[in-house]
BALOBA-1460 file (C-alpha; in Angstrom, 3 decimals):
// residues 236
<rec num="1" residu="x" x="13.795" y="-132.956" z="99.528"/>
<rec num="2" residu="x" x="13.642" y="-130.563" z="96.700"/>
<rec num="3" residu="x" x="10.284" y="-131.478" z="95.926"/>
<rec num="4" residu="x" x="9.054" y="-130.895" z="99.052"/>
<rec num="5" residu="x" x="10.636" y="-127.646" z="99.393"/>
<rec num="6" residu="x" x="8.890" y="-127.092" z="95.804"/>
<rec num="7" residu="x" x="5.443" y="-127.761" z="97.225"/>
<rec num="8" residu="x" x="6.269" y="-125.901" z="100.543"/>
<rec num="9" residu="x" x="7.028" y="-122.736" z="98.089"/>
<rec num="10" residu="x" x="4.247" y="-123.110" z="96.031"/>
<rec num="11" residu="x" x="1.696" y="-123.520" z="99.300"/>
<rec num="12" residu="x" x="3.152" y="-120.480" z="100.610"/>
<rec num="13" residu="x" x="2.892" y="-118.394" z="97.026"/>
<rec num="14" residu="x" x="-0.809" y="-118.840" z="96.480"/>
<rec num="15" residu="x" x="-1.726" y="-118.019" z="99.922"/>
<rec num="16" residu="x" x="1.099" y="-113.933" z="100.653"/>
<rec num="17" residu="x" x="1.407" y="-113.481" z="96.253"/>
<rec num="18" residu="x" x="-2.074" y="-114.128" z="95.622"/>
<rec num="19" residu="x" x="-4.222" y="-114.511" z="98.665"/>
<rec num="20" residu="x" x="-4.719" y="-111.297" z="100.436"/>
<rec num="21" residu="x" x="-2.751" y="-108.948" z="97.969"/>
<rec num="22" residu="x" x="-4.332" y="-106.595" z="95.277"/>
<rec num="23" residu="x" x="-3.929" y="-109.295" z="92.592"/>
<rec num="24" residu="x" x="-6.603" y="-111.408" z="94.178"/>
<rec num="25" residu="x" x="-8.536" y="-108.087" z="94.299"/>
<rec num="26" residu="x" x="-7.956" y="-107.820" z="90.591"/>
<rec num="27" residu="x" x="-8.756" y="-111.428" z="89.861"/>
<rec num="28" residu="x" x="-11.913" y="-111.024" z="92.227"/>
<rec num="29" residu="x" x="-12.829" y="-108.728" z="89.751"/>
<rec num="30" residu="x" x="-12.525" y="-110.123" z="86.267"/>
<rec num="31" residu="x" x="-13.945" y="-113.622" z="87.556"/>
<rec num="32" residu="x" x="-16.102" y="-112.910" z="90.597"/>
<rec num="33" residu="x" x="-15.993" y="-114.025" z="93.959"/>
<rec num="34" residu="x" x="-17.408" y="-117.322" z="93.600"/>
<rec num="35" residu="x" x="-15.018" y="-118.732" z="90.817"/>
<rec num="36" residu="x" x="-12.283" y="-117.373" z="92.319"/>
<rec num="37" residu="x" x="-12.452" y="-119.313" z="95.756"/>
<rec num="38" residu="x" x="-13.499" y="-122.133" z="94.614"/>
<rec num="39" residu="x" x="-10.370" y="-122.112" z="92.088"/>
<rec num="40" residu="x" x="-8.256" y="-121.197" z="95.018"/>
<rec num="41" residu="x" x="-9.469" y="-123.978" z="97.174"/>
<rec num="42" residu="x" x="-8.780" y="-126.357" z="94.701"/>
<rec num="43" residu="x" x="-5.310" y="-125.125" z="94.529"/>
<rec num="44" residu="x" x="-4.406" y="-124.833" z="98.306"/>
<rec num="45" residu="x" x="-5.828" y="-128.507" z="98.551"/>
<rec num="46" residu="x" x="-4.068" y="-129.550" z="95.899"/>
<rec num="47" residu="x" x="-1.048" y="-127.574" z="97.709"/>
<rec num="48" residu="x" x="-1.322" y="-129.662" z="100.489"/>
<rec num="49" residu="x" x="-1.716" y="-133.067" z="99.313"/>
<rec num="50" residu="x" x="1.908" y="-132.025" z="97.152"/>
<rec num="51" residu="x" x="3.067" y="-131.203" z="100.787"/>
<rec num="52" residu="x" x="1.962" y="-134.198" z="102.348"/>
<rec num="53" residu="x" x="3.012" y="-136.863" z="99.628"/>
<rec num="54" residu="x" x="6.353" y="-134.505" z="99.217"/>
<rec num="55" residu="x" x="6.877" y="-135.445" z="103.050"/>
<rec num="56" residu="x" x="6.592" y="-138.999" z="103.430"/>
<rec num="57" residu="x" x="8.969" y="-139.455" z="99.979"/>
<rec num="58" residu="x" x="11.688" y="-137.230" z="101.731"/>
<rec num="59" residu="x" x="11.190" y="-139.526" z="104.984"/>
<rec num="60" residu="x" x="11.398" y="-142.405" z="103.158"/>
<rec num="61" residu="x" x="13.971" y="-141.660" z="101.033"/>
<rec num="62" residu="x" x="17.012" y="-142.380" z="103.459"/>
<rec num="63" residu="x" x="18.157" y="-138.102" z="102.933"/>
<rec num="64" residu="x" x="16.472" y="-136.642" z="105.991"/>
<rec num="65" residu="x" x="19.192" y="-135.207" z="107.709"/>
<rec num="66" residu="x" x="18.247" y="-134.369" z="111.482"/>
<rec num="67" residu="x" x="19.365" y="-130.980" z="112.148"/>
<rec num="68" residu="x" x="18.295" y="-130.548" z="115.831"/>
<rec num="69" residu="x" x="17.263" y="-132.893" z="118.953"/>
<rec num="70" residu="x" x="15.336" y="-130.739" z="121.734"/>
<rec num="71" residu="x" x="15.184" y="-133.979" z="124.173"/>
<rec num="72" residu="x" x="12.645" y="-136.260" z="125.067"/>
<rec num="73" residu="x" x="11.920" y="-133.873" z="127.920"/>
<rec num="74" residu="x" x="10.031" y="-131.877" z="124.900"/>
<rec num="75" residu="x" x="7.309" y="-134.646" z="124.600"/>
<rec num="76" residu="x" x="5.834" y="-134.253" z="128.224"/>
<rec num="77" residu="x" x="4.731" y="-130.705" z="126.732"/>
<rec num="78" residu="x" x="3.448" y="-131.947" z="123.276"/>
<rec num="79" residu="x" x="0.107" y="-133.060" z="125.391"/>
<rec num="80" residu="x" x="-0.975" y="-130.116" z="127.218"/>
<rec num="81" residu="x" x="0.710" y="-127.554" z="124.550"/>
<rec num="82" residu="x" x="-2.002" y="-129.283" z="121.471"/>
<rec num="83" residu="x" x="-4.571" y="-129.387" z="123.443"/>
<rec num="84" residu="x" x="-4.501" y="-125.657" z="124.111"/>
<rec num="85" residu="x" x="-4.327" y="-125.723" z="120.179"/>
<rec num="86" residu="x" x="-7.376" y="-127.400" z="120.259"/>
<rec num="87" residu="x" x="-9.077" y="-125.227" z="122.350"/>
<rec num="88" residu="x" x="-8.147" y="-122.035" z="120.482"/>
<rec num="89" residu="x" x="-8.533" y="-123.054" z="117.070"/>
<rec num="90" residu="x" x="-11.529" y="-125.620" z="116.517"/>
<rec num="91" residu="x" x="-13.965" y="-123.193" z="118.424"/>
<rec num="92" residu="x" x="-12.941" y="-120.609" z="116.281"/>
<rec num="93" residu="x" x="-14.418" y="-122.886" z="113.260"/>
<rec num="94" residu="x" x="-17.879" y="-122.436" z="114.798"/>
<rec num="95" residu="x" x="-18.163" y="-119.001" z="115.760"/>
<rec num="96" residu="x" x="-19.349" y="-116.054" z="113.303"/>
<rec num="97" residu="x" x="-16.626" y="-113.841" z="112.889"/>
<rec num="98" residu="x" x="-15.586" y="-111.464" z="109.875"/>
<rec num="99" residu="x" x="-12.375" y="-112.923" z="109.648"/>
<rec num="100" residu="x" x="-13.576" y="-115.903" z="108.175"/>
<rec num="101" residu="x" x="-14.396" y="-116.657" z="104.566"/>
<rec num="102" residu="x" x="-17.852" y="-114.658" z="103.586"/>
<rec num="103" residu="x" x="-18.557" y="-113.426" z="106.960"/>
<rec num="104" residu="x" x="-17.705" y="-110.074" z="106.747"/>
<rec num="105" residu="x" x="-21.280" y="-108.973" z="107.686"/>
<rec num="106" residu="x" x="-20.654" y="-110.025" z="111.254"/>
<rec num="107" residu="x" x="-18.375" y="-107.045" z="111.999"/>
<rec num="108" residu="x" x="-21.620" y="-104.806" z="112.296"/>
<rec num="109" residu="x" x="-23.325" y="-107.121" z="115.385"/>
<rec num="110" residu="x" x="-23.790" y="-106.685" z="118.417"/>
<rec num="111" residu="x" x="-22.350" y="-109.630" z="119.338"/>
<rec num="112" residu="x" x="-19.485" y="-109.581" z="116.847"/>
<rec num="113" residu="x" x="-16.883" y="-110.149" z="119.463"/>
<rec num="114" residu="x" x="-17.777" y="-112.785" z="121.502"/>
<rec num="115" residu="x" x="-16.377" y="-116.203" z="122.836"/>
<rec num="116" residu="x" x="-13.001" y="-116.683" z="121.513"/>
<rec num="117" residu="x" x="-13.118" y="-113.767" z="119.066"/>
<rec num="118" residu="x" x="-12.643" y="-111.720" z="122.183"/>
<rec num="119" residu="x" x="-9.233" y="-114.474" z="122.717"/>
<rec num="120" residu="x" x="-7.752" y="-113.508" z="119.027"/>
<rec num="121" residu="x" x="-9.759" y="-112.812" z="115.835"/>
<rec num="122" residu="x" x="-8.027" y="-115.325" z="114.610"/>
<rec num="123" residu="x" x="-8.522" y="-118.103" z="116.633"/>
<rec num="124" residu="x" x="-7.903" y="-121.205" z="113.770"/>
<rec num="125" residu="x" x="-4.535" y="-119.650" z="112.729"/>
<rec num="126" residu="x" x="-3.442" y="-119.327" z="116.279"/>
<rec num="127" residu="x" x="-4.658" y="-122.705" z="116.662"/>
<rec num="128" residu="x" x="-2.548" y="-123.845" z="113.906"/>
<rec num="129" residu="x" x="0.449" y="-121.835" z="114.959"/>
<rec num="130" residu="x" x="0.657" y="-123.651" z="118.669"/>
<rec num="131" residu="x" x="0.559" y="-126.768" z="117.020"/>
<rec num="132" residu="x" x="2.992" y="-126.339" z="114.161"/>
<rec num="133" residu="x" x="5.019" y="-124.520" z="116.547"/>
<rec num="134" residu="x" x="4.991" y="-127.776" z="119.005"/>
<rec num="135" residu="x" x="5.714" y="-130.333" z="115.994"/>
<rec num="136" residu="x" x="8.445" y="-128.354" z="115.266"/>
<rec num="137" residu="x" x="9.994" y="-128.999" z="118.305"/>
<rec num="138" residu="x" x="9.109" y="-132.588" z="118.239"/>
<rec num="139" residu="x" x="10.534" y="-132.872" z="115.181"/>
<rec num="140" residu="x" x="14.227" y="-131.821" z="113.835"/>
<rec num="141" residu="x" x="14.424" y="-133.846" z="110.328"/>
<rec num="142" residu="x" x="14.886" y="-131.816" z="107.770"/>
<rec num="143" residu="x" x="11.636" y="-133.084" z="106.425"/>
<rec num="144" residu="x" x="9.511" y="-132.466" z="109.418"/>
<rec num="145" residu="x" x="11.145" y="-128.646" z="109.710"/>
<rec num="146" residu="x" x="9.853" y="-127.924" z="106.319"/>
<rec num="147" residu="x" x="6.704" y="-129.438" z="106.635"/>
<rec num="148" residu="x" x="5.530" y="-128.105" z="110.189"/>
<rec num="149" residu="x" x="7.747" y="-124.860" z="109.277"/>
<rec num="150" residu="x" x="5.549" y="-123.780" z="106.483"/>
<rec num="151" residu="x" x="2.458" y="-124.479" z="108.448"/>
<rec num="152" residu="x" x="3.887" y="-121.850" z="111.172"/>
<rec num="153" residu="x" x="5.086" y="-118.950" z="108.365"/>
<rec num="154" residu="x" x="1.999" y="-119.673" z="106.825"/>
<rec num="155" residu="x" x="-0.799" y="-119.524" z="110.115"/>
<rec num="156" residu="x" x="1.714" y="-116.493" z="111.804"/>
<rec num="157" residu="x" x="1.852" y="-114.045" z="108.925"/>
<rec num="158" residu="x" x="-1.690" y="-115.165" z="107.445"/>
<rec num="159" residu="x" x="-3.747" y="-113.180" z="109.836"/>
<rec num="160" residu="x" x="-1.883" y="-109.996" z="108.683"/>
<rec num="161" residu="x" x="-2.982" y="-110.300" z="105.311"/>
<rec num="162" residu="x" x="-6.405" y="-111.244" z="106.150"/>
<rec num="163" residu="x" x="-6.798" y="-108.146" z="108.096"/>
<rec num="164" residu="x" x="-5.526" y="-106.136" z="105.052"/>
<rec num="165" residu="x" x="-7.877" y="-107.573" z="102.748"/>
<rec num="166" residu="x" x="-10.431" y="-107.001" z="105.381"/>
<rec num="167" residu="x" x="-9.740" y="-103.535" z="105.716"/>
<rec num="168" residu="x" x="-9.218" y="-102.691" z="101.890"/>
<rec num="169" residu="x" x="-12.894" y="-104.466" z="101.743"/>
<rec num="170" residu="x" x="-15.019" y="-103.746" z="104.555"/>
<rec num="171" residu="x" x="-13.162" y="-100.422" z="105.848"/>
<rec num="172" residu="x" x="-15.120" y="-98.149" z="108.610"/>
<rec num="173" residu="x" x="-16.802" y="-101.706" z="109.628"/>
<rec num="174" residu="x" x="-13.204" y="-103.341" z="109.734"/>
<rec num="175" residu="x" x="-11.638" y="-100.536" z="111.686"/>
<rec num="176" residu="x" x="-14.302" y="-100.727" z="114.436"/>
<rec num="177" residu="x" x="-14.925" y="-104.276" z="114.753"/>
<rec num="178" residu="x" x="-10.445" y="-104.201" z="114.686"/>
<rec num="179" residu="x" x="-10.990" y="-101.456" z="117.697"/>
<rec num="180" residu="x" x="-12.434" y="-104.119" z="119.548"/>
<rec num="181" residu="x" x="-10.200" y="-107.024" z="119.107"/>
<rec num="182" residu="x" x="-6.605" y="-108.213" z="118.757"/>
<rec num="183" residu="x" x="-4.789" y="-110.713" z="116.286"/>
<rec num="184" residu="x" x="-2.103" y="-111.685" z="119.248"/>
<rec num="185" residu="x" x="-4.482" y="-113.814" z="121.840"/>
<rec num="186" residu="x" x="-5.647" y="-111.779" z="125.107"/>
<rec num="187" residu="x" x="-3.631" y="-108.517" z="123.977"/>
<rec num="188" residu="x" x="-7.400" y="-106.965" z="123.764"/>
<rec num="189" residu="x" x="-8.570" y="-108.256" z="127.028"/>
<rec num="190" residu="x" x="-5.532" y="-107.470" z="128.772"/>
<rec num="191" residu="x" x="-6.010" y="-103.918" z="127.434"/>
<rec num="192" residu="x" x="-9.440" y="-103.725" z="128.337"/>
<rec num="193" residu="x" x="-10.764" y="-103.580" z="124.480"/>
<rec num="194" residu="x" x="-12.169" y="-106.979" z="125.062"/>
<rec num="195" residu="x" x="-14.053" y="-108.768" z="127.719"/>
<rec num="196" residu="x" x="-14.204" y="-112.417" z="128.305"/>
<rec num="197" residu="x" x="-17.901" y="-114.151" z="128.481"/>
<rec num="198" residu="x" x="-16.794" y="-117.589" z="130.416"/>
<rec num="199" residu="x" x="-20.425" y="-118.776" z="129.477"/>
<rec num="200" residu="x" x="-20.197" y="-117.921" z="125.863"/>
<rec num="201" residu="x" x="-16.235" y="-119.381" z="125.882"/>
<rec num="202" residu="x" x="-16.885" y="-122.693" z="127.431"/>
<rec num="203" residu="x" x="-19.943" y="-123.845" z="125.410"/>
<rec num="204" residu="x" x="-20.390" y="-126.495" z="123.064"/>
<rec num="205" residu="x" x="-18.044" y="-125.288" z="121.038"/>
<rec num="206" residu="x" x="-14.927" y="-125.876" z="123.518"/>
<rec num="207" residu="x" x="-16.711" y="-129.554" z="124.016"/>
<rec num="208" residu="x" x="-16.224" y="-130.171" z="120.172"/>
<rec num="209" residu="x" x="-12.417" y="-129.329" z="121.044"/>
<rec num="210" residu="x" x="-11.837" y="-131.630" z="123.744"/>
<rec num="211" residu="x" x="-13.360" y="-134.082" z="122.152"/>
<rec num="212" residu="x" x="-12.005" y="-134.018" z="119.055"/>
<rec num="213" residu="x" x="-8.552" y="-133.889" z="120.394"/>
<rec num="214" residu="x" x="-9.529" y="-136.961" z="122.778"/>
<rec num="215" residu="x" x="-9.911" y="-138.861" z="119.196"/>
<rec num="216" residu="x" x="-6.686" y="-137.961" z="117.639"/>
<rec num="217" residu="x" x="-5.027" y="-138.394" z="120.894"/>
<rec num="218" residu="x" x="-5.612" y="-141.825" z="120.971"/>
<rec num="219" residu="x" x="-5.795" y="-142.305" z="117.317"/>
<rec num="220" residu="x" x="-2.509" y="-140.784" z="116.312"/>
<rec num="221" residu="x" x="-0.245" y="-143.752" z="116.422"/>
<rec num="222" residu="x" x="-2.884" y="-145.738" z="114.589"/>
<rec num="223" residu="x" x="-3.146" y="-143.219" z="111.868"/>
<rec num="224" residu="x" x="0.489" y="-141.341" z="111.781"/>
<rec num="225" residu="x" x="2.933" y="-144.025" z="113.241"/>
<rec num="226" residu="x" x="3.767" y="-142.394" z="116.444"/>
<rec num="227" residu="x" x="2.759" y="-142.344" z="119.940"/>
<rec num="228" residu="x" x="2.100" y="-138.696" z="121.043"/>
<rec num="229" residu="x" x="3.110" y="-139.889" z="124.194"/>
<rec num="230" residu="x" x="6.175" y="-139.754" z="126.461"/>
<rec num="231" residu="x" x="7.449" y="-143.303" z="126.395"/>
<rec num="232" residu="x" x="5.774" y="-144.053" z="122.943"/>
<rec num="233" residu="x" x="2.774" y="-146.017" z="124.514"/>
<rec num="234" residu="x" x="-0.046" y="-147.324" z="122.364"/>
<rec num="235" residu="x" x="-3.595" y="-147.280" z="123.548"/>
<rec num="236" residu="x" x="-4.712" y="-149.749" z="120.700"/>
C-alpha cells in the first residue's frame, strides 16, 4: 500500500507543483515548449502505469482493508452515472477549445464556445471527475479509494490550475473567452453567459461517446474482472 500511495503522490506532484505553477513557466522557458511536454508526458504516463501496477500489487497482496460498503443498491447507478461521464468528457476530446493542450488560439473565434464548451470548459476533467467519483463509491478498499481518489483530486482541482496558466498566458483573450463560459457544468447557461446549440451538442461527437461506452460496457468484465452490472452478469 505504501507504494501505491508513493505513486498516487508523485502523480499528483507533477501535475499542482509543476504543472500549472510558475515553475513550469520557468522550465517552459529554459527548455521550450516542445521539450518540456513531451518530458512531462512521459512522466505523467509513466505516473500512471506506477499507479496502475501499484494497484493490482496492493489488491493482491491480502492488505486491502475495506473501509466503507455503500450497498449494492449503488451499482444500479454506476450505469447511467458513467455514461453521463461519457457524454461529457469524450466529446470534449474532439472539440477546439483553449483549454486544451496548444489550443489557446481558439479563445479568439467566433465559435470558441460551442457544443459542450458551452456545458463546462472543461468537459474531459468533468468527465473524469463523474467517473472517479462513481468508482469511488463502487469501491471502498483501501486500494480502490486511493486509486479512484487521486483521479478525483486530480480532474476537480486540475481545471483551476489550467485556467491560471491560461490566464498568466493568454490574458485579455483568457478573460473574455472565461466571460463566456464556466468550469462547473451549466453554471454559464443557467446564468445566461452561455447558450446551448442542441445541433452542435448532439453531433458525431456525442455518437463517439455512446459508442465507445457501449464497448467498455460490455467489455469490462472481460478486460477488468468485474461485471459493471447489478447482479454481476457477463455478456461474453
Amino acid at each position: 500500500m505504501n507504494m501505491l500511495l508513493a505513486a498516487a503522490a508523485v502523480f499528483l506532484a507533477i501535475h499542482f507543483l509543476v504543472s500549472g505553477t510558475r515553475l513550469r513557466d520557468g522550465i517552459v522557458g529554459v527548455i521550450g515548449e516542445g521539450p518540456y511536454m513531451g518530458l512531462f508526458s512521459l512522466a505523467s504516463l509513466g505516473a500512471i502505469v506506477w499507479l496502475v501496477i501499484s494497484f493490482n500489487h496492493a489488491q493482491a497482496g491480502g492488505n486491502d482493508a475495506l473501509l466503507y460498503n455503500l450497498g449494492a443498491g449503488v451499482t444500479h447507478l454506476a450505469i447511467p452515472v458513467v455514461l453521463l461521464a461519457f457524454l461529457i468528457g469524450v466529446p470534449g476530446l474532439f472539440t477546439p477549445n483553449p483549454t486544451s493542450v496548444r489550443q489557446e488560439g481558439v479563445a479568439t473565434k467566433p465559435d470558441a464556445v460551442r457544443g459542450i464548451v458551452a456545458v463546462t470548459r472543461h468537459p474531459f476533467l468533468w468527465g473524469v471527475v463523474i467517473w472517479s467519483a462513481m468508482h469511488l463509491a463502487l469501491n471502498g478498499d483501501e486500494a480502490s479509494v486511493i486509486l479512484f481518489g487521486t483521479f478525483f483530486i486530480l480532474s476537480l482541482l486540475g481545471p483551476l490550475s489550467i485556467d491560471a496558466k491560461r490566464k498568466r498566458k493568454m490574458g485579455a483573450a483568457w478573460d473574455s473567452f472565461a466571460a463566456r463560459t464556466s468550469n462547473v457544468p451549466f453554471a454559464a447557461v443557467l446564468s445566461g453567459r452561455a447558450k446551448l446549440n442542441w445541433s452542435e451538442l448532439l453531433d458525431w461527437r456525442m455518437a463517439v461517446a455512446v459508442l465507445l461506452f457501449v464497448v467498455v460496457l460490455f467489455g469490462h468484465a472481460r478486460v477488468i474482472g468485474v461485471s459493471p452490472f447489478p447482479g454481476g452478469w457477463q455478456p461474453f
